[in-house]
MIZA-124520 format. One record per residue (C-alpha): residue in one letter; residue number from 1; x, z, y; chain. Coordinates in pm, 1 decimal. Each point is the difference from the previous one (the first is absolute). Layout:
N
NODE   aa     i          x          z          y   ch
NODE    A   NUM          X          Z          Y    A
...
//
This chain:
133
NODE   aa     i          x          z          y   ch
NODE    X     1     8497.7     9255.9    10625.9    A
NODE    X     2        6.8       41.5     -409.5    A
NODE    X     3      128.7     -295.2     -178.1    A
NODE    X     4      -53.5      -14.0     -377.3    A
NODE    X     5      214.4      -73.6     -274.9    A
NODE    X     6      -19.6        1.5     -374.0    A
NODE    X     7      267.9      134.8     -234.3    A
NODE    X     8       14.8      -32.5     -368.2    A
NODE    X     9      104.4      326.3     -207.3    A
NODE    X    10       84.2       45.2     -389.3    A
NODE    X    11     -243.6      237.1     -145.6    A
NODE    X    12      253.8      301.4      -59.2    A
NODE    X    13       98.4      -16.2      356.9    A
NODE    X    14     -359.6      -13.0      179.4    A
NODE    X    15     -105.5      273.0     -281.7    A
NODE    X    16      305.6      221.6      154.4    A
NODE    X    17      -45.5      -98.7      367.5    A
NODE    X    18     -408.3       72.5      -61.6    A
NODE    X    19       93.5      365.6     -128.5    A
NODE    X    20      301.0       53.9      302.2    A
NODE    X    21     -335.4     -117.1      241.4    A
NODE    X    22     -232.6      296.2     -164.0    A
NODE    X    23      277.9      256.0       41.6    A
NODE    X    24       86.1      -95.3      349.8    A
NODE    X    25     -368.7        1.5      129.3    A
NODE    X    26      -10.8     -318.3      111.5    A
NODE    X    27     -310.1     -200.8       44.0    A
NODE    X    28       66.6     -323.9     -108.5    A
NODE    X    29      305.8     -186.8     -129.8    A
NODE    X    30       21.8     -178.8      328.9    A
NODE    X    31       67.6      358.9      214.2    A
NODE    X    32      239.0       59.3     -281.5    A
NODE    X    33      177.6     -361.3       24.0    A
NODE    X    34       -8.5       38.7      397.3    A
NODE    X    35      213.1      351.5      -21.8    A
NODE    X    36      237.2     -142.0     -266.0    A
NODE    X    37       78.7     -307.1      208.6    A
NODE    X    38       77.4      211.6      294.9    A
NODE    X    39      237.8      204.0     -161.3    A
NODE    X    40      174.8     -254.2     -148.5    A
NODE    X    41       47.4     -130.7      352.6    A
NODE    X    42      100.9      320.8      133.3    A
NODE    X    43      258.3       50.2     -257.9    A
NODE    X    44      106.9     -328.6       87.1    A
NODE    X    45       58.0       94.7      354.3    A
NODE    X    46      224.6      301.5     -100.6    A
NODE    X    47      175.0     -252.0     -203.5    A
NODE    X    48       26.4     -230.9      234.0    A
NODE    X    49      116.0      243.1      297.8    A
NODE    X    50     -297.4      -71.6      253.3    A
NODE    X    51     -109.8      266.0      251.0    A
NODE    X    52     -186.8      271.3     -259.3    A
NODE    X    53     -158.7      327.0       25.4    A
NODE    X    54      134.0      280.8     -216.0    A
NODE    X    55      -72.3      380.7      -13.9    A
NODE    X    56      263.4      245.3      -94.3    A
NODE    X    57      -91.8      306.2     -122.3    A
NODE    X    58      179.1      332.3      -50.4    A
NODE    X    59       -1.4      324.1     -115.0    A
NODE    X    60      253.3      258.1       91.4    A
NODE    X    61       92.8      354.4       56.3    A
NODE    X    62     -123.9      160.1      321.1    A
NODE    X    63      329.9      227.9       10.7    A
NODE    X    64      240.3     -274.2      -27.5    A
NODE    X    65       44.9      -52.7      324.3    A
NODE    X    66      272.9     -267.5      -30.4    A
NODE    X    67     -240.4     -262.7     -192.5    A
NODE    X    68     -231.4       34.7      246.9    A
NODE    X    69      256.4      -55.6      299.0    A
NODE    X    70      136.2     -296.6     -280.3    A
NODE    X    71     -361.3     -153.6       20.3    A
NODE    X    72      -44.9       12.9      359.2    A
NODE    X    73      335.8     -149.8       30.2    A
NODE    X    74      -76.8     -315.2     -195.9    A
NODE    X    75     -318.6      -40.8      163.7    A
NODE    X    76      192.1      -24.0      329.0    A
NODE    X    77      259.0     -243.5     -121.7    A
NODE    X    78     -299.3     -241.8      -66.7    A
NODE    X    79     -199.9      119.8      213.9    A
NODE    X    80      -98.6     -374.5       93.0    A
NODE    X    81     -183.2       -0.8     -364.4    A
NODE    X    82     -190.6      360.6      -38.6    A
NODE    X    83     -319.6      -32.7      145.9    A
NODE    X    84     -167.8      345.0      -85.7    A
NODE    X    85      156.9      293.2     -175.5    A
NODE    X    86     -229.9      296.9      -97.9    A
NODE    X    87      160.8      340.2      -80.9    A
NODE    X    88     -220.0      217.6     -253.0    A
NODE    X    89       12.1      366.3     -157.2    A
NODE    X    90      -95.0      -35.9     -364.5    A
NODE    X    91       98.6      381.5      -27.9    A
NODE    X    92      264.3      249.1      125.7    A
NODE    X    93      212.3     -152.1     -119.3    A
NODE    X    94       -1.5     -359.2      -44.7    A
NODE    X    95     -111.4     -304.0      213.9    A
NODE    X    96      -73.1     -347.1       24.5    A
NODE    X    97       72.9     -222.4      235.2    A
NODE    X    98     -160.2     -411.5       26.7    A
NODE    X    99      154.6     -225.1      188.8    A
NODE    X   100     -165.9     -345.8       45.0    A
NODE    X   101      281.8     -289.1       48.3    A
NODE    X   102      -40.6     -336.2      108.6    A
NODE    X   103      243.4     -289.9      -13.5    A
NODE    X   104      225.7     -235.6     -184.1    A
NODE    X   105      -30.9       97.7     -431.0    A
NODE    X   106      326.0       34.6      -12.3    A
NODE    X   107       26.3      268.2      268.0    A
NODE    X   108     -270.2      203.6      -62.6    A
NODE    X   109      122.9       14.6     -416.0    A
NODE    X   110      327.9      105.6      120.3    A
NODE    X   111      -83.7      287.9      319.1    A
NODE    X   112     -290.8      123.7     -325.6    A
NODE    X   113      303.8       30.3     -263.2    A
NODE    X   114      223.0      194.9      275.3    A
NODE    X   115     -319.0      214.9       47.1    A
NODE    X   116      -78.5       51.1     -367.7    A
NODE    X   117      378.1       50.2     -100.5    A
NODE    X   118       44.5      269.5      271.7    A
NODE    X   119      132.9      387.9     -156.5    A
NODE    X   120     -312.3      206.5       -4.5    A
NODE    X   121     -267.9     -261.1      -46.2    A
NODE    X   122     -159.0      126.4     -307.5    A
NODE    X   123     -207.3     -306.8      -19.4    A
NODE    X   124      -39.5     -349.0      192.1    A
NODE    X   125     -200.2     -350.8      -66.2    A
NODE    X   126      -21.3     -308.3      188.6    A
NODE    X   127     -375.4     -155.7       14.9    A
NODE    X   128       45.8     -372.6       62.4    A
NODE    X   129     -268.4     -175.8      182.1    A
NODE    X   130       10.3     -294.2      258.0    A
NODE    X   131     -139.4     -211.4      250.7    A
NODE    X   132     -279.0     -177.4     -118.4    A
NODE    X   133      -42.2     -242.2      279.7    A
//
């Protein structure tokens, strides 16, 4: 079920939030107001330390063997909160490796800054999302 609501904006702002709707492709304000809500309650369930979703990503070098044995390694010791790692070949010499984590905020932040801040892993990011139920 939709329920409606009005909001009152200055101007300035709705001029700004009318030209962020254009650039994003949305439809209408309200597909644009829906999205914005639900990341503000996403971040506030990484805040808050509720059971999230986050994606780790790296990038490494193939022939640095010990990363990849480091990676592994950490994926064992919380092995309760990976639930998909995919190993790729970008070239011949570098991969990437996903790894889709689910749990407590505070958990999955720290096991994707031991990740990141592993010797070797040229480059690493942690893509919040959550649970919206």
């Amino acid at each position: 079920m939709i329920q409606r609501f009005t909001t009152s904006l200055e101007t300035d702002l709705l001029v700004k939030f009318d030209h962020f709707i254009r650039r994003r492709k949305y439809n209408n304000r309200s597909e644009a107001i829906r999205d914005l809500i639900r990341r503000a309650i996403l971040t506030d369930a990484w805040t808050g330390n509720r059971e999230v979703v986050g994606v780790v990503t790296l990038v490494f070098g193939h022939h640095q063997h010990t990363v990849q044995d480091r990676i592994a390694d950490i994926q064992h010791d919380h092995h309760a909160l990976v639930i998909s790692t995919t190993h790729i070949h970008l070239t011949h010499d570098e991969c990437l490796e996903v790894i889709i984590l689910r749990g407590p905020a505070s958990r999955i932040k720290a096991v994707a800054d031991q990740l990141i801040a592993l010797r070797g892993v040229k480059d690493g990011a942690l893509t919040t999302t959550g649970l919206t139920g």
